[in-house]
C-alpha positions, 0 to 999 in steps of 0.5 A: 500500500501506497500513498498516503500512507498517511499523514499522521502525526502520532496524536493524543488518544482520543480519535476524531468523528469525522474526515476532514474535508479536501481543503483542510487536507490542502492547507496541511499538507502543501508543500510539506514532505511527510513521512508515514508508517505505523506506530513503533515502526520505522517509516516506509514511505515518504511523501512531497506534496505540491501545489495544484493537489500534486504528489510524489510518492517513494518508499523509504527504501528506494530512490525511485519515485513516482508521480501522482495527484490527490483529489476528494470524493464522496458526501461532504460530511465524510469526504474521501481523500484519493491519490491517483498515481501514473503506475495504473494501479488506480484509485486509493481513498483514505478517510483522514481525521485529525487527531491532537496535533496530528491526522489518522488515515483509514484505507478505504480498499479492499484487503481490509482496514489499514490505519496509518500515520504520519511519522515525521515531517522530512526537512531534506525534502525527497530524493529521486533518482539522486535529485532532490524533490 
């Protein structure tokens, strides 16, 4: 599983009741390059987001990156934010929540729920290739 892998930074206890909409999801993430994974794990993927709603995704274990756009779908009150990556492989929506100081992302595909968070923010920015995103 890709893309976000979400943003989440490690919150307080208490989960939020409702996603968050495509705007606030804009205004907390554009032009940040954020880490994702699970709780007491190291990361796996890392993630740079652009103006325009733009993308580029990567695993922590690669330099190879790949690029992509987010869009929202679904009913304003539990909107689904989804990435589109130019590997074909489709559509992935999350229900992302704010949590403390952080988010929370809740897969919505098949294979069963995954919940994922927000590690760290990257200062270096992502490494593609060998060239800085």
């Amino acid at each position: 599983m890709r893309a976000l892998l979400v943003l989440l930074a490690l919150a307080g206890p208490a989960l939020a009741q409702e996603p968050i909409s495509g705007e606030e999801f804009e205004d907390l993430v554009e032009g940040r390059t954020l880490t994702y994974g699970e709780p007491g794990q190291e990361p796996y993927g890392i993630e740079h987001y652009f103006p325009n709603r733009r993308v580029t995704w990567a695993f922590t274990d690669s330099q190879d990156c790949i690029e992509g756009t987010w869009y929202t779908e679904g009913p304003a009150d539990a909107p689904a934010i989804c990435f589109v990556y130019n590997d074909d492989l489709g559509p992935q929506c999350w229900h992302v929540f704010r949590e403390g100081e952080g988010l929370r992302a809740e897969f919505l595909g098949d294979g069963g729920p995954s919940i994922l968070y927000q590690l760290e923010e990257q200062k270096g920015g992502l490494v593609c290739g060998g060239v800085g995103v």
